[in-house]
Residue frames as a rotation matrix with the C-alpha (Angstrom) as fourth column:
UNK 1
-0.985 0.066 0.162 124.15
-0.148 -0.809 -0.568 136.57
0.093 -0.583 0.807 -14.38
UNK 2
-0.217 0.962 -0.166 120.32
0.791 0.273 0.547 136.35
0.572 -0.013 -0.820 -12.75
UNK 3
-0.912 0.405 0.060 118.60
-0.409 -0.893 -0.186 139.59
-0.022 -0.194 0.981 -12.22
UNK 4
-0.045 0.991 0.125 115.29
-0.374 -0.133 0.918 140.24
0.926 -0.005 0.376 -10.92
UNK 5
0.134 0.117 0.984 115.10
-0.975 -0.164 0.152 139.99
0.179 -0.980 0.092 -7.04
UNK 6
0.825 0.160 -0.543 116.90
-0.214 0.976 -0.038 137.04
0.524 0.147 0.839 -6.55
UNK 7
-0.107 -0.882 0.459 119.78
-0.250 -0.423 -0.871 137.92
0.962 -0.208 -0.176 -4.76
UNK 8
-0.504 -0.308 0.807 120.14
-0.833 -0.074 -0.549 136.29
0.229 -0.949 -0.219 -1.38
UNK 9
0.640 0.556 0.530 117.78
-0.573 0.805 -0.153 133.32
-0.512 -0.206 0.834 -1.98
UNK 10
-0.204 -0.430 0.880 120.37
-0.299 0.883 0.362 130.78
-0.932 -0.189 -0.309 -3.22
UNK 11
0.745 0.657 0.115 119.00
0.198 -0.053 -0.979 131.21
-0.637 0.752 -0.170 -6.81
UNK 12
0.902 -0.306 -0.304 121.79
-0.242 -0.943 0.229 133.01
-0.357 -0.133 -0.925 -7.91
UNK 13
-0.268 -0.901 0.341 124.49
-0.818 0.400 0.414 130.79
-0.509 -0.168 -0.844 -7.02
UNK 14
-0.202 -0.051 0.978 122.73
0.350 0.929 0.121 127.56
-0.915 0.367 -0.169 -8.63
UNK 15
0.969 0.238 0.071 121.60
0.131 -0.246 -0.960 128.92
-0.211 0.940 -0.270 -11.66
UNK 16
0.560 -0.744 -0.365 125.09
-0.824 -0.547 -0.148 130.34
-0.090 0.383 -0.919 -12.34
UNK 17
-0.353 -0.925 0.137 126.90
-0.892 0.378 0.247 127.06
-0.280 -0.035 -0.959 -11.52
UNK 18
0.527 0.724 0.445 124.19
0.046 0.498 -0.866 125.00
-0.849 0.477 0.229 -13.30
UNK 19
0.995 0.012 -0.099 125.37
-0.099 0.040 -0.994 126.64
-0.008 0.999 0.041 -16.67
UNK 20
-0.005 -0.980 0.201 128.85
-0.877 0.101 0.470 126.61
-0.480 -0.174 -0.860 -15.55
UNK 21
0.081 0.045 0.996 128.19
-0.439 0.898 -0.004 122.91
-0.895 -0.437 0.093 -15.73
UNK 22
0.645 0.581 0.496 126.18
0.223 0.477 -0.850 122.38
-0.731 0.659 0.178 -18.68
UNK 23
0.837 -0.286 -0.466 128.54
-0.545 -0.499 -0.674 124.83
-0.040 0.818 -0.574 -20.42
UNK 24
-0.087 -0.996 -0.018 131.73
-0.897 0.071 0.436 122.50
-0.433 0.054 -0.900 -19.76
UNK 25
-0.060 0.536 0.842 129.35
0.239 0.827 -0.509 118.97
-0.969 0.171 -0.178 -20.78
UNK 26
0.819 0.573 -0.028 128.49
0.120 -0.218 -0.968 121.33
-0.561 0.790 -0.247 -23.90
UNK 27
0.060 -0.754 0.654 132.17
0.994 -0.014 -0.107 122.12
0.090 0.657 0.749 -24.83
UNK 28
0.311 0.121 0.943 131.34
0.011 -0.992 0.124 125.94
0.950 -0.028 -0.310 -23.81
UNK 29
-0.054 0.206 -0.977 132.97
0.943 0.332 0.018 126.35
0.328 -0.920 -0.213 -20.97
UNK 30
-0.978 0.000 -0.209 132.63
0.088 -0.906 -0.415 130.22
-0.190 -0.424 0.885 -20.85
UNK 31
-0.595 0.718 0.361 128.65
0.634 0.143 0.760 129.82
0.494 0.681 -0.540 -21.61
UNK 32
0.062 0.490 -0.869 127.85
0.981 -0.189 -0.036 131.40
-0.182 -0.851 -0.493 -18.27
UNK 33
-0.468 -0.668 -0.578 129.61
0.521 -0.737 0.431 134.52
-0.714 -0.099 0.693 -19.41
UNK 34
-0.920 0.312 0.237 127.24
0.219 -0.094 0.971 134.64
0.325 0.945 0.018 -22.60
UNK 35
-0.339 0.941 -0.010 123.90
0.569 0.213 0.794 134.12
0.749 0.263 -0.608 -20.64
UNK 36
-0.905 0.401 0.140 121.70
-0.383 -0.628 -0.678 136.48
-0.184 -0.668 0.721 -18.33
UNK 37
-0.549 0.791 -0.270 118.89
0.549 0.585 0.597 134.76
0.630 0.179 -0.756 -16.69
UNK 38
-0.800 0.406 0.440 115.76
-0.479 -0.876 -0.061 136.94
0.361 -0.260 0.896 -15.93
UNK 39
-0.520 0.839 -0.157 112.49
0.850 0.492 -0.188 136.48
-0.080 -0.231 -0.970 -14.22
UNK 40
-0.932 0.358 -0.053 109.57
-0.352 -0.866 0.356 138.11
0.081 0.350 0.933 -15.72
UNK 41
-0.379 0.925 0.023 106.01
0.447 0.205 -0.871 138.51
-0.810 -0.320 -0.491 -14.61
UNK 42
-0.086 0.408 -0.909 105.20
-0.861 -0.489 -0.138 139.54
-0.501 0.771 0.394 -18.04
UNK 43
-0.669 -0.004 -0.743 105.35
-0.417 0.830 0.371 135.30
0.615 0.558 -0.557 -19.57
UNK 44
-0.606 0.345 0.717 102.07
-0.658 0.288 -0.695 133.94
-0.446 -0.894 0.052 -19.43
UNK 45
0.396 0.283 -0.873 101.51
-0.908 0.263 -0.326 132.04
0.137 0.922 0.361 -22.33
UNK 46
0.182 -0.930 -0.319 104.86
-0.391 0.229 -0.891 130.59
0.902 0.287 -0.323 -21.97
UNK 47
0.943 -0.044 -0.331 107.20
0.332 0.217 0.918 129.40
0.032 -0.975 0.220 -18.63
UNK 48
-0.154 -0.884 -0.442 110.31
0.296 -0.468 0.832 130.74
-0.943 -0.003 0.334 -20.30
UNK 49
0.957 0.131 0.260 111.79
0.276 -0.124 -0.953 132.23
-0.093 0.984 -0.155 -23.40
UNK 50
0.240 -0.952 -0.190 114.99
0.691 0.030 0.723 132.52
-0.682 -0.305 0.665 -24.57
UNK 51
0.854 0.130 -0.503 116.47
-0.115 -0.897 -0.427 135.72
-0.507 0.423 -0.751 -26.36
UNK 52
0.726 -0.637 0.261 119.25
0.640 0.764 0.086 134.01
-0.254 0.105 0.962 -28.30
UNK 53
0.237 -0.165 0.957 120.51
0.391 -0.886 -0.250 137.20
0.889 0.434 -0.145 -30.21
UNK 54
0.448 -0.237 0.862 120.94
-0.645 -0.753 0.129 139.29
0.619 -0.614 -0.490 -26.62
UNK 55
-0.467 -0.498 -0.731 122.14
-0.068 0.844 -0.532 135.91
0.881 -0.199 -0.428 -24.53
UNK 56
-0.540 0.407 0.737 118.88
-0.842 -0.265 -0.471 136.10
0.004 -0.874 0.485 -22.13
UNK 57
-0.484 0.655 -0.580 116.58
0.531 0.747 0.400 133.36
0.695 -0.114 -0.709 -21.01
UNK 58
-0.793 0.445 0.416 113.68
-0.606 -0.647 -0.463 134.68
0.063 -0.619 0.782 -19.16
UNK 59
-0.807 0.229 -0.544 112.00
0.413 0.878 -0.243 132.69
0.422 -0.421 -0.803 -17.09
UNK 60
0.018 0.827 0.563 108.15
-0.294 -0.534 0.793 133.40
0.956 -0.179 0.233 -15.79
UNK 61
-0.350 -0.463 0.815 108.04
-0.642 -0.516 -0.568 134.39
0.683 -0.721 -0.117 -12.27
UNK 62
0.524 0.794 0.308 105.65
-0.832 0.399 0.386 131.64
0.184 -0.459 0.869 -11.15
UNK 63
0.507 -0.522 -0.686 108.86
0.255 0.851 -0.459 129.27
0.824 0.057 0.564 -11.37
UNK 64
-0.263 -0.798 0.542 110.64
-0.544 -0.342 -0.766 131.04
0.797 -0.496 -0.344 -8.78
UNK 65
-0.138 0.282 0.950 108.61
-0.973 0.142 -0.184 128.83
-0.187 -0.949 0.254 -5.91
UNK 66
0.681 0.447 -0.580 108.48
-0.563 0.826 -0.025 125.93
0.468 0.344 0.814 -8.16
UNK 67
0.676 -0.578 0.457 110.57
0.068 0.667 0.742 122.55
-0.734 -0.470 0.490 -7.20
UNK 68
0.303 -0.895 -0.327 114.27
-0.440 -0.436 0.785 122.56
-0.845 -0.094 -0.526 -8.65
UNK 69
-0.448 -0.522 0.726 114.54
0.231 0.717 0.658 120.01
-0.864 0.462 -0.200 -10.22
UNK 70
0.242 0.503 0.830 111.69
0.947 0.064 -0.315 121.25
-0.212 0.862 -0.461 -12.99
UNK 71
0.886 -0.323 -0.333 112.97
-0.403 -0.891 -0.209 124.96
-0.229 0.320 -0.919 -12.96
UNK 72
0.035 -0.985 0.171 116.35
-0.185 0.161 0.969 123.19
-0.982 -0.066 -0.177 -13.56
UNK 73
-0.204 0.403 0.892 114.66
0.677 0.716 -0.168 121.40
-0.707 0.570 -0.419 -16.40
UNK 74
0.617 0.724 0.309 113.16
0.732 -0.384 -0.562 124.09
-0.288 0.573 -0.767 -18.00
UNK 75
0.724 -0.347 -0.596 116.27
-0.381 -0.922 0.074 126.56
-0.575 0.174 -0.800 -17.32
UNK 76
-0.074 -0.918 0.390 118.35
-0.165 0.397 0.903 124.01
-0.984 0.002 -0.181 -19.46
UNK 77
0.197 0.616 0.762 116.32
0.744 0.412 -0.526 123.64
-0.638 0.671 -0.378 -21.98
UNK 78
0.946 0.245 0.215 116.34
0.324 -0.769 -0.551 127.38
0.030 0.591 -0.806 -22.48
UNK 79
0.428 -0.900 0.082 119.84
-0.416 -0.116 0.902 127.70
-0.802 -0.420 -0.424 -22.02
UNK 80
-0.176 -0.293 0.940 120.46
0.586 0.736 0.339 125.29
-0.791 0.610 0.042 -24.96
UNK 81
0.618 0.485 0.619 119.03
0.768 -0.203 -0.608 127.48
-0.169 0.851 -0.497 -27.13
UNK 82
0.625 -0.219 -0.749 121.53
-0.005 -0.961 0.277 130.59
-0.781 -0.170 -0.601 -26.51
UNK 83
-0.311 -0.806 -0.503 124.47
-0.489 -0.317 0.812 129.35
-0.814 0.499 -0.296 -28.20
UNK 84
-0.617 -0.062 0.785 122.69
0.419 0.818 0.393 127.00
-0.667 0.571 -0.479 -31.12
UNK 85
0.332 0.708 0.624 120.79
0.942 -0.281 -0.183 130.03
0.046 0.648 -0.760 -32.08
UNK 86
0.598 -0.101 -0.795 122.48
0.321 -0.879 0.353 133.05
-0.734 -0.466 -0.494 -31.13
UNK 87
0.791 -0.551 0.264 124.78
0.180 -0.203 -0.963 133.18
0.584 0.809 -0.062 -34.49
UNK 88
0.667 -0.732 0.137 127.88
-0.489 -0.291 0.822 134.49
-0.562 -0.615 -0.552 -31.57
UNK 89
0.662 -0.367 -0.653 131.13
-0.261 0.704 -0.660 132.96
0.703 0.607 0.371 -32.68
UNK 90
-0.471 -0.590 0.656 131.64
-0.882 0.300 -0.364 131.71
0.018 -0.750 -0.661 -29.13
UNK 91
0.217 0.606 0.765 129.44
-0.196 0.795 -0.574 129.32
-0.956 -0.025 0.291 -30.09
UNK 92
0.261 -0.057 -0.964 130.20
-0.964 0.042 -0.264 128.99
0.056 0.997 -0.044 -33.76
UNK 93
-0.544 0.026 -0.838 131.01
-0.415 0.860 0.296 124.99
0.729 0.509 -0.458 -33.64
UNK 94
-0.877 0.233 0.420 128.21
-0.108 0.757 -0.645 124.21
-0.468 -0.611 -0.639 -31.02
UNK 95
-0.413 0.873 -0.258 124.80
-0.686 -0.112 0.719 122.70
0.599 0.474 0.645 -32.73
């Protein structure tokens, strides 16, 4: 799920079938179902963070205009982290 005014811009639909992806490569194939990806104009330190414990990656808002391929980069990265830290036992045999 991706919340935060993103709806209608094609965002939406790749992000979701991104982790689809990664999650069936990872052996998760319900991973999408686990994660909720946010944009927040509140990471400026940062470009993302992941919330492993709630299944969120939030992403800083300055990525939303960036080029795909490095928001793709970065939203995989944090993505990796949901289920290898999140303690869930839908993830229990992924490290």
């Amino acid at each position: 799920m991706v919340t935060n005014s993103l709806q209608g811009r094609g965002v939406t639909e790749d992000f979701e079938e991104r982790i689809r992806k990664w999650g069936e490569m990872w052996g998760l194939p319900d991973l999408a179902d686990h994660v909720r990806v946010e944009f927040s104009s509140r990471l400026h330190r940062a470009i993302a963070r992941a919330i492993p414990q709630k299944g969120i990656v939030r992403l800083a808002t300055t990525l939303r205009d960036g080029p795909r391929a490095a928001v793709a980069e970065v939203l995989c990265h944090e993505v990796a982290r949901v289920p290898s830290l999140s303690g869930h036992r839908w993830a229990a045999g992924w490290q």
